[in-house]
C-alpha positions, 0 to 999 in steps of 0.5 A, a space after each residue: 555439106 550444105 545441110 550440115 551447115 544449115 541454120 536451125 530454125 525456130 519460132 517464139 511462140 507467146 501463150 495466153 493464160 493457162 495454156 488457153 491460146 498461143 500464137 507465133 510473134 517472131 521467126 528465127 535462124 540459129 547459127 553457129 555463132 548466133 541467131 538471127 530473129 524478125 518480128 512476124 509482122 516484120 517490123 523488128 530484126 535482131 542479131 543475139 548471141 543466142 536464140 533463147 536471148 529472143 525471149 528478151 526482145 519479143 514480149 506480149 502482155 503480162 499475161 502471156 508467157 515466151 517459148 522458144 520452139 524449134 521448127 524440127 520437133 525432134 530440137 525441141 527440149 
């Protein structure tokens, strides 16, 4: 029971130019009516409607790029 009502787990991931470098800017929980994020340096928190809405609040450069990457390889689309 418990880890069927476990939350998913994933990060945004920001990439740097052309595939050059990438780091993990934000953690986040996905659950069933929502998602719950903290910036990686702890300062920030949400609660979105969905995960993908964290690529709105966690941004980089104009350089980079966001990726929503789910923690379990086989989440990842």
């Amino acid at each position: 029971m418990v880890a069927d009502q476990a939350p998913r787990v994933f990060a945004v991931v920001l990439e740097y130019g052309e595939h050059v470098d990438a780091k993990v800017v934000a953690w986040g929980m996905a659950l069933d009516d929502g998602a719950y994020v903290i910036t990686a340096d702890g300062r920030n928190q949400y609660a979105l409607a969905s995960p993908e809405n964290a690529l709105r609040y966690v941004r980089g450069r104009n350089d980079t790029t966001p990726h929503l990457v789910w923690a379990d390889p086989a989440q990842n689309e």
